[in-house]
C-alpha positions as CSV (number, residue, x, y, z in Angstrom):
1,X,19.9,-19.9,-13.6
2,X,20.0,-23.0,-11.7
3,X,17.1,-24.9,-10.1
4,X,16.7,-23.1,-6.5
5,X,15.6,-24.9,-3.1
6,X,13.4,-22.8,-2.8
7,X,9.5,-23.7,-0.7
8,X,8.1,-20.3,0.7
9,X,5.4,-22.1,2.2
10,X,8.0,-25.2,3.6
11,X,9.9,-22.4,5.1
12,X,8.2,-19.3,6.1
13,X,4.3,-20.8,6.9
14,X,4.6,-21.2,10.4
15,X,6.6,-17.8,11.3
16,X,4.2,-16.3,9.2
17,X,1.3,-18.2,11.0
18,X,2.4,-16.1,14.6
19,X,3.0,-13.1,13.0
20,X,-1.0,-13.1,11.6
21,X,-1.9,-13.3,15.7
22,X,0.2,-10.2,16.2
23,X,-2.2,-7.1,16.3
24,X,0.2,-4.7,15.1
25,X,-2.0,-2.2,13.9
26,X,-0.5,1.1,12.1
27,X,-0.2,4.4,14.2
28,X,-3.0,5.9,12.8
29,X,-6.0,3.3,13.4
30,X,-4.2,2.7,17.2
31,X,-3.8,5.8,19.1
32,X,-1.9,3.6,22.1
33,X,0.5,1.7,19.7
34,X,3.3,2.6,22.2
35,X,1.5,1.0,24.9
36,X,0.2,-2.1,23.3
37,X,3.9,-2.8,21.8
38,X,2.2,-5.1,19.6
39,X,4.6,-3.3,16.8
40,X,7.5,-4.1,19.4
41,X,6.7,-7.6,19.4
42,X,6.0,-8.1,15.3
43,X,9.5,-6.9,14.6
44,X,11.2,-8.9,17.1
45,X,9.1,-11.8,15.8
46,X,10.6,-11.1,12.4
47,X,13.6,-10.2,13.5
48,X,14.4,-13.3,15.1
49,X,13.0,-15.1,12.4
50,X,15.7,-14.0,10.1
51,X,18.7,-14.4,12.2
52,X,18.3,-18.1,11.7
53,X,18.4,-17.8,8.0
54,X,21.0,-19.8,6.4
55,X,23.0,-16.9,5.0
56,X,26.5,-16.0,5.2
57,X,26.9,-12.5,5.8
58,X,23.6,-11.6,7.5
59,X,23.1,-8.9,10.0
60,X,19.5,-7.9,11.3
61,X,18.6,-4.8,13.7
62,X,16.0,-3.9,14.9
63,X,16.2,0.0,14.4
64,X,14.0,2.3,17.2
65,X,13.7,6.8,16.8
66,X,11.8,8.0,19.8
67,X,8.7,8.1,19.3
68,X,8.7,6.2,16.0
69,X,7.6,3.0,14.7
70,X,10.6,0.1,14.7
71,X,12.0,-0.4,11.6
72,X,13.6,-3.5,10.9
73,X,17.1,-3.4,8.6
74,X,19.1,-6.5,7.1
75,X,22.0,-6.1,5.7
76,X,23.7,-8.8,3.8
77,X,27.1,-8.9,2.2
78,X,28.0,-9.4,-1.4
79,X,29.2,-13.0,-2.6
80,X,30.4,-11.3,-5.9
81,X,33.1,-9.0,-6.7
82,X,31.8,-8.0,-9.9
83,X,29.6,-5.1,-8.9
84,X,29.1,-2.8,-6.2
85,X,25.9,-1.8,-6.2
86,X,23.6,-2.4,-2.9
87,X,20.1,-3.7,-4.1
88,X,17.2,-2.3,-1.5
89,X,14.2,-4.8,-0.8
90,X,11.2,-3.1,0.6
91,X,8.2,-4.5,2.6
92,X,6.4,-3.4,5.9
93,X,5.0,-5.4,8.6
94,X,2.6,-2.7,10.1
95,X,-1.6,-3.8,9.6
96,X,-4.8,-2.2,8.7
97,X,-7.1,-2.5,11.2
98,X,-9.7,-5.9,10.7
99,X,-12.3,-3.6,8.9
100,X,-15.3,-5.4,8.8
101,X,-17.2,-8.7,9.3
102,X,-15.0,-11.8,8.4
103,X,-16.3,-14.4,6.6
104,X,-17.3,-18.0,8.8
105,X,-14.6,-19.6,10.4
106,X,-12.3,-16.6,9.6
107,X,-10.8,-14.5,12.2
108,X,-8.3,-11.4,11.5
109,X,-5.5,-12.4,13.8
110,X,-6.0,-16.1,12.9
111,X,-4.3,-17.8,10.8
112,X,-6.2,-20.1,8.5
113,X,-4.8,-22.7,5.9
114,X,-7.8,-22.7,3.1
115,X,-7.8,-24.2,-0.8
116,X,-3.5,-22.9,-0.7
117,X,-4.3,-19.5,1.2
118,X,-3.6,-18.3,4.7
119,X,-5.7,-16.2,5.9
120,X,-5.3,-13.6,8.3
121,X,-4.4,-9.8,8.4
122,X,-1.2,-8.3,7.2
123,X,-0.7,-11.7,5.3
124,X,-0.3,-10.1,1.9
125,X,-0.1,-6.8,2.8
126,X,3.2,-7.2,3.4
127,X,4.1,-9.5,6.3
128,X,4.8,-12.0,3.5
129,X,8.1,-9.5,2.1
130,X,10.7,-10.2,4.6
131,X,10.3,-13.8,4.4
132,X,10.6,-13.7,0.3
133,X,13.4,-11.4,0.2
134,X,15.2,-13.2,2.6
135,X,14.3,-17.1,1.6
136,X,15.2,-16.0,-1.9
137,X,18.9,-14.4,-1.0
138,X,19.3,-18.1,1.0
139,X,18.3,-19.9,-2.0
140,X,20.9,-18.2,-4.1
141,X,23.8,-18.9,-2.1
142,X,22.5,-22.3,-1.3
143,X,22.7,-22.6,-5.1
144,X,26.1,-20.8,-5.8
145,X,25.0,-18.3,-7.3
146,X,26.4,-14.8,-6.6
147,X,24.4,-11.7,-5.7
148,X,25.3,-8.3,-4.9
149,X,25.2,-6.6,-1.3
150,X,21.7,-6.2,-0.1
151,X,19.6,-4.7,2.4
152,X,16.3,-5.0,3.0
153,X,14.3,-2.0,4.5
154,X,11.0,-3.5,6.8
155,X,9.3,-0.6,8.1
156,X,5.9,-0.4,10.7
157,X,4.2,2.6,9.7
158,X,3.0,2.1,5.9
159,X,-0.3,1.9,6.5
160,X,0.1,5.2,8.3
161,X,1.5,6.9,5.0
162,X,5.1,6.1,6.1
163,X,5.5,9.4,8.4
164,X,8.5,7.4,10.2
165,X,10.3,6.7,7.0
166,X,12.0,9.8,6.1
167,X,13.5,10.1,9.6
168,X,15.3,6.0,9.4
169,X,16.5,6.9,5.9
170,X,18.0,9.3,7.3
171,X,19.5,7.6,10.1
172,X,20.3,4.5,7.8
173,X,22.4,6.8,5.1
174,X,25.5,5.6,5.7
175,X,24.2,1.5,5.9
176,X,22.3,2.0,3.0
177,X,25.1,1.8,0.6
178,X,24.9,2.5,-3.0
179,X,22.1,1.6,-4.2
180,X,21.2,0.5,-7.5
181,X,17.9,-1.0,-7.8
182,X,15.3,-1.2,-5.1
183,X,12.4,-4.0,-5.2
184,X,9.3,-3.3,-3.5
185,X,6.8,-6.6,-2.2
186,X,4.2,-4.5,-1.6
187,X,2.0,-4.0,-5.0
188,X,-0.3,-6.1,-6.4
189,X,-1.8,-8.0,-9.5
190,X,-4.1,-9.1,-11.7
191,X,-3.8,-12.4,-11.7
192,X,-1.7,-15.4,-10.3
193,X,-0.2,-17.1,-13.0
194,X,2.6,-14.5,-13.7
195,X,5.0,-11.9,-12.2
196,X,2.7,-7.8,-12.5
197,X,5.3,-5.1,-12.3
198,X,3.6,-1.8,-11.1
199,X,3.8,0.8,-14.2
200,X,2.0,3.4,-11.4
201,X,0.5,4.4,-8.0
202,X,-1.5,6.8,-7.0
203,X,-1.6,9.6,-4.1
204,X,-3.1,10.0,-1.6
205,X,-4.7,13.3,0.5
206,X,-6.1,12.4,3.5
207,X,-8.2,15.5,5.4
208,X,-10.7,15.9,8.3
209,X,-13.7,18.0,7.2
210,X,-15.6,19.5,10.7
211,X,-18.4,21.6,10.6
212,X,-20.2,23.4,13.9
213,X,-23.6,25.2,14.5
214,X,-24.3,25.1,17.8
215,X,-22.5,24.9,21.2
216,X,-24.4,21.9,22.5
217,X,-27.1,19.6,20.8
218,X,-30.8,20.7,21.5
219,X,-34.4,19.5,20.6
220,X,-35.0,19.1,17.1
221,X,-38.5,20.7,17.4
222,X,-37.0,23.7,19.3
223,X,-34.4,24.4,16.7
224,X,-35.2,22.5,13.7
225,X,-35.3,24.9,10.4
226,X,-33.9,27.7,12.5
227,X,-30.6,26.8,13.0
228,X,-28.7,25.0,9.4
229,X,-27.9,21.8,10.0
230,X,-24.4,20.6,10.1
231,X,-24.9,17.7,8.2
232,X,-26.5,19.7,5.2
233,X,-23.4,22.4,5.2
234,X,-21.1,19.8,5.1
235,X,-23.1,17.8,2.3
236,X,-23.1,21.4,0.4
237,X,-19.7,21.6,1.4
238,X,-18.6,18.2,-0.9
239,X,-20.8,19.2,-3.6
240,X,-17.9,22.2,-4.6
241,X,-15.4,19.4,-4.7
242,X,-17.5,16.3,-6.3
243,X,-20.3,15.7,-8.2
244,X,-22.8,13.9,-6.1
245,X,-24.5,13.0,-9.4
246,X,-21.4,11.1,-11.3
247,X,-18.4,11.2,-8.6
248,X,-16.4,13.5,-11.1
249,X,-14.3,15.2,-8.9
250,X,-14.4,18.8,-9.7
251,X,-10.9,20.6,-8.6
252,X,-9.1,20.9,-11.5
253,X,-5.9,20.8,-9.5
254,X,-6.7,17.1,-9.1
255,X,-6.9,16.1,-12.6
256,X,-4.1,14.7,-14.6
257,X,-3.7,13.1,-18.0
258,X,-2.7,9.2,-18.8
259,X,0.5,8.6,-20.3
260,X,0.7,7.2,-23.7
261,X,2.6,4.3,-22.7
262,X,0.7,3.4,-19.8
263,X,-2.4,3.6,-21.8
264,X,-1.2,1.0,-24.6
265,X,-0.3,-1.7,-21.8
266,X,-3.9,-0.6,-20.1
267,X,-5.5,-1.6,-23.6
268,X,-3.0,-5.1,-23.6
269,X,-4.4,-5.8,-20.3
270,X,-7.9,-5.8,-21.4
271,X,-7.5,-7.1,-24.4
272,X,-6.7,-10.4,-22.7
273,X,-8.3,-10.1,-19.7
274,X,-11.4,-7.9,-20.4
275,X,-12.8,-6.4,-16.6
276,X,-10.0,-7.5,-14.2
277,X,-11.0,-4.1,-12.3
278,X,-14.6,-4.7,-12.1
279,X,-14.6,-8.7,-11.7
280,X,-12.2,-8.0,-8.7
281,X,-14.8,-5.6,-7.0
282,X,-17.0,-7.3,-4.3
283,X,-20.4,-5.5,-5.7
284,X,-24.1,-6.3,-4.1
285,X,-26.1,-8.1,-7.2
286,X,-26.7,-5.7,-9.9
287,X,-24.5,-2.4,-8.7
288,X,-23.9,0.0,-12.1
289,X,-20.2,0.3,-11.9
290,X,-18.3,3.9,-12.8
291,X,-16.8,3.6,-16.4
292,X,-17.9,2.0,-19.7
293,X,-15.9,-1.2,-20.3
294,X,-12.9,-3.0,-18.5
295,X,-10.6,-0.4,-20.1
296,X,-12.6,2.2,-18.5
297,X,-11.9,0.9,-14.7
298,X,-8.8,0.1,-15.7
299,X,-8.0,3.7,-16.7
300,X,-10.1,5.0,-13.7
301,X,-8.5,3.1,-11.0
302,X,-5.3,4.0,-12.1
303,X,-5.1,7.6,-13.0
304,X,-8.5,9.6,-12.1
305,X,-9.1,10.9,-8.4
306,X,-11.6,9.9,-6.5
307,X,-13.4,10.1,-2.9
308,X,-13.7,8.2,-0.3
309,X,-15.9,9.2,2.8
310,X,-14.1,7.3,5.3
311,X,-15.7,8.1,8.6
312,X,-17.9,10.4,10.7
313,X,-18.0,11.8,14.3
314,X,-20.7,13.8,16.2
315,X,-23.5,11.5,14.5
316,X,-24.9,8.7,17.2
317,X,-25.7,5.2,16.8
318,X,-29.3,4.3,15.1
319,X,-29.9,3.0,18.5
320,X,-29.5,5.7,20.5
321,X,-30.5,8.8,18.1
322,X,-32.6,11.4,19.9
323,X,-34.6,13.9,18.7
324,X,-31.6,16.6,18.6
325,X,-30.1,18.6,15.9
326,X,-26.5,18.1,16.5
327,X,-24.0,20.7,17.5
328,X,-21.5,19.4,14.2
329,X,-20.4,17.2,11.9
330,X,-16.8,15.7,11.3
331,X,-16.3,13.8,8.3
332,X,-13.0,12.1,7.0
333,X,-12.0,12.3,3.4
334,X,-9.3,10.2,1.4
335,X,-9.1,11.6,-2.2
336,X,-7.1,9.4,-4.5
337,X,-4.8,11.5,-6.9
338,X,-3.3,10.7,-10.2
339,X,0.5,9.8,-10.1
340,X,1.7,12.8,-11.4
341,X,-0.5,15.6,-9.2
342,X,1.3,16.9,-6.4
343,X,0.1,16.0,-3.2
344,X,0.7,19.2,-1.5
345,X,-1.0,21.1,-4.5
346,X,-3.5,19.1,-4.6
347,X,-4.2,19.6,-0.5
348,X,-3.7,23.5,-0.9
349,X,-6.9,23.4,-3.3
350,X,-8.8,21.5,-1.5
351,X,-8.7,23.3,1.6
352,X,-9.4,26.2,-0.3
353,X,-12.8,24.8,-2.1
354,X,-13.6,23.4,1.6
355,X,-12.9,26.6,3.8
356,X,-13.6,29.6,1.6
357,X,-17.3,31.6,2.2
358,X,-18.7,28.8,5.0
359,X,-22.5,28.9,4.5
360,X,-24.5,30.5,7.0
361,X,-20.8,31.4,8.7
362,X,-20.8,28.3,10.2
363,X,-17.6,26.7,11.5
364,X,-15.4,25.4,9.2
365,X,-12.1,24.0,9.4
366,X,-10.1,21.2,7.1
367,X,-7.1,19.5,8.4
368,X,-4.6,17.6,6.4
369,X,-3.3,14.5,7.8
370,X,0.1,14.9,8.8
371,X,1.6,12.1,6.0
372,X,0.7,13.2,2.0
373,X,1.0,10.2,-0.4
374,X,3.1,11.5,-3.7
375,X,2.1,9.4,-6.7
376,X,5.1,7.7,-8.6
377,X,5.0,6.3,-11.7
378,X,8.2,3.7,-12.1
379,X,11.3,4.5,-14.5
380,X,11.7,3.0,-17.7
381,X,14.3,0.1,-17.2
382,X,17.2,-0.1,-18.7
383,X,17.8,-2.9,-21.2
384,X,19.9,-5.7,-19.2
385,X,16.6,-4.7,-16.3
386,X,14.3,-5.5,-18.7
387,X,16.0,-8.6,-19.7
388,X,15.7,-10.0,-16.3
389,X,12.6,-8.9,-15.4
390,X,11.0,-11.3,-18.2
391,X,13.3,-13.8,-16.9
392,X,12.5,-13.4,-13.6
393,X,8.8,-13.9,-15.0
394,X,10.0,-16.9,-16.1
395,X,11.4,-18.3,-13.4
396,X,8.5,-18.0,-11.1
397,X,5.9,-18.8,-13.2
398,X,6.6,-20.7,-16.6
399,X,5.5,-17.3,-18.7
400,X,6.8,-13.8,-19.1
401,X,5.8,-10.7,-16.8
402,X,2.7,-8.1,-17.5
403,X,2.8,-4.7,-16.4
404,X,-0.5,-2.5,-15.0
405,X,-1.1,0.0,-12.5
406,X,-2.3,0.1,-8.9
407,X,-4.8,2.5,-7.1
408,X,-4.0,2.7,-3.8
409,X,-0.5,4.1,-2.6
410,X,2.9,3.1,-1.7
411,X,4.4,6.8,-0.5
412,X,7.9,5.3,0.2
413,X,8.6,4.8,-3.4
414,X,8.0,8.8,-4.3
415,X,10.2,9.5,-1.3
416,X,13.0,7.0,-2.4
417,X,13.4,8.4,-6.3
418,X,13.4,11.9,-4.8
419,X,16.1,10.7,-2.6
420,X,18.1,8.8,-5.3
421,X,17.4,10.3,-8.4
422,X,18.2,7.8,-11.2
423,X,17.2,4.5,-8.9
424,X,16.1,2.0,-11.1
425,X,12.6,0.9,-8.5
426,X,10.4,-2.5,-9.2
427,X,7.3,-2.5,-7.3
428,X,5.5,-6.2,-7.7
429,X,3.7,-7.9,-5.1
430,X,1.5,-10.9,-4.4
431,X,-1.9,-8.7,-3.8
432,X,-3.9,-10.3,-6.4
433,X,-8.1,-11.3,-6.8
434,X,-10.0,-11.7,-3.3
435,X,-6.5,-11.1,-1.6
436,X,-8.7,-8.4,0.3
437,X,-6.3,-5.9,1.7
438,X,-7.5,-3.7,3.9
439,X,-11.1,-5.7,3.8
440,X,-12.0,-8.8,6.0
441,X,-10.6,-12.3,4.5
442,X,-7.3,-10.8,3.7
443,X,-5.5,-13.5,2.2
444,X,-1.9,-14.9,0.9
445,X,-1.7,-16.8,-2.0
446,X,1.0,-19.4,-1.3
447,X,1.2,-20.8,-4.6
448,X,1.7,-16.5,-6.1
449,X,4.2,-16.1,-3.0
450,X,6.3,-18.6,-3.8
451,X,6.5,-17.5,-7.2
452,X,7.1,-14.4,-6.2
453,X,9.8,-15.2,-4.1
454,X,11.7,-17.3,-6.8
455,X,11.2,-13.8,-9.2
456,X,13.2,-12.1,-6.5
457,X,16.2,-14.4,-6.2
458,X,16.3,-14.3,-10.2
459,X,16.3,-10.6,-10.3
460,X,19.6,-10.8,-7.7
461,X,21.0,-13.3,-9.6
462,X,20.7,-10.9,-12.8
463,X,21.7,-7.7,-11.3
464,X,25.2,-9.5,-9.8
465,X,25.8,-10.7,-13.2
466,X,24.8,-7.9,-15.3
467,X,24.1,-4.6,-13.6
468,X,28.2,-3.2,-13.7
């Protein structure tokens, strides 16, 4: 492929500067996201962003459902009459909330220049997409070089679990097109010196756990040891679905086993790079890790479930705790699943374990979060795919591509290969070492986005030529 003009951080650092100051926080962390329009005002930021890209047949909308998240939707017309396949490029521009004390000088909603990263939230997780999939079409017709119809799919409620999804695709059929190959920006890696394809994800059950014993608080003295406390019932509660000695989780409905092919490129990863799990992992001095060596973690992270105990109601500040024995205890949990457990299987058993025989007959109840994050595990590429993914490598980075697998959750891709079976799907992304998403100091690598970028307009350059 020719040499591209091609500077992510010349062209999309300032636009991606404002959006950082944009507190477009996902659905579920902001209960008044209608209100604020903060979501509003990041997609018409973007949007207006790319309608000054130098590319011929561009159109951007700003797509709105009552009552749903805007959606922002590109499509851009193919210079090539060789194929007529639509590739899909995939980001979202919705954040976590800041979450957490930022370092010195470091603020989430501004934007920081530091040692070749900005700083700021929603940087790498995923404001930085649109910019890449769009500076990397320009580049290829600035070059000559043709490419395929395109759209590029920017959604706002990701961090959410994608709820609003499903109802745009729908909506969008017809635009759509044919799709071929879809490229998701919204992954991670390992390191920064190469292009990381995603071999996995994982899912994701989200559930609120509330336990009551009393109509109203009252003096600890009057009905301390008479009445059970909440807090214990719901700790007894979690001990029928995780060990509270190892953090084994114990619903067999959870459990899956590793691939054979995943596990020999988890063993090539830490051959070369030994503990790229555990080494990532911001640990206070001297914290035992889960899991024997770097293979362990690796293995671990990627396809054994786990708990998270996100947050708690009906428990006061240090501050301000009395001498009361609460009325109940409200607890959210985020269990991680393997790729290949179903979500809605898994949630079935685990408001089963959580709900059945309450001790003492207290008041129990579990509620699922509306959204349920499917795992996905990518499809094998075909050959001329596989070519041009280790020349895509290439061409952003001087060496050839790795693949690994990443713990958190991207539910849009399980929805997408249900829609279209036999989609070829890349996930990759730019969320590599002390990126930080979701934690405080989220950062963009410019250096890996750029990179990044130039994979992109290599794989569009390859799919044009080859894919028909």
């Amino acid at each position: 492929m020719a040499e591209l003009d091609l500077d992510f951080a010349r062209d999309a650092l300032g636009p991606l500067e404002h959006y950082v100051t944009i507190p477009c926080i996902s659905p579920d962390y902001d209960a008044t996201w209608q209100e604020a329009g903060h979501l509003e005002r990041a997609a018409e930021h973007l949007c207006q962003w790319a309608k000054t890209r130098a590319i011929g047949d561009l159109s951007v909308s700003i797509e709105q459902l009552p009552g749903r998240t805007p959606l922002l939707f590109c499509e851009i017309g193919a210079t090539s009459d060789t194929t007529s396949g639509t590739v899909g490029i995939y980001g979202h521009f919705d954040k976590q909330p800041p979450l957490g004390n930022w370092s010195e000088g470091l603020e989430p909603f501004t934007p920081v220049v530091r040692n070749g990263k900005l700083f700021g939230r929603g940087t790498a997780d995923d404001g930085y997409s649109i910019f890449a999939g769009l500076l990397a079409v320009e580049a290829l017709e600035k070059a000559g070089i043709p490419h395929s119809r395109i759209v590029l799919i920017i959604e706002g409620s990701e961090e959410s679990g994608s709820p609003d999804l499903e109802p745009y695709m729908d909506a969008l059929a017809d635009r759509l097109g044919d799709l071929q190959l879809l490229i998701c920006l919204d992954s991670g890696a390992q390191t920064y010196d190469r292009l990381w394809l995603t071999q996995s994800l994982r899912g994701n059950v989200t559930c609120t756990l509330h336990v009551g014993v009393l109509e109203h608080g009252m003096h600890s003295g009057e009905a301390g040891g008479v009445v059970p406390s909440s807090f214990r019932i719901l700790r007894h509660l979690l001990d029928r679905i995780e060990d509270s000695a190892t953090g084994e989780i114990l619903l067999p409905e959870l459990h899956a086993a590793v691939p054979a092919d995943h596990h020999a490129r988890f063993v090539e990863v830490a051959d070369e790079l030994g503990d790229p799990v555990g080494e990532a992992i911001a640990t206070i001095s001297g914290l035992e890790l889960h899991g024997d060596s770097g293979l362990d973690r690796l293995i671990t992270q990627a396809w054994k479930p786990a708990l998270a105990f996100t947050g708690i109601a009906g428990v006061p500040s240090i501050d301000i705790a009395g001498n009361v024995l609460r009325a109940s205890t409200t607890a959210k949990l985020s269990f991680r699943l393997p790729p290949s457990v179903d979500a809605q299987v898994a949630a079935a058993a685990i408001v089963r374990a959580l709900e059945a025989n309450p001790p003492h007959d207290a008041v129990v109840s579990v509620t699922i979060d509306r959204a349920l994050g499917q795992g996905w595990q990518c499809p094998t590429p075909a050959p001329w795919l596989a070519s041009a993914i280790e020349k895509a490598s290439i061409a952003g980075f001087d060496r050839g591509p790795s693949w690994t697998s990443e713990g958190g959750s991207i539910p849009f891709l399980a929805q997408l290969g249900a829609r279209f079976p036999g989609l070829a799907i890349l996930a990759t992304g730019v969320l590599g070492p002390g990126a930080n998403a979701h934690g405080p100091d989220e950062s963009l690598d410019l250096a890996m986005a750029n990179g990044v970028t130039q994979a992109v307009a290599s794989l569009l350059g390859d799919f044009a030529a080859n894919a028909n």
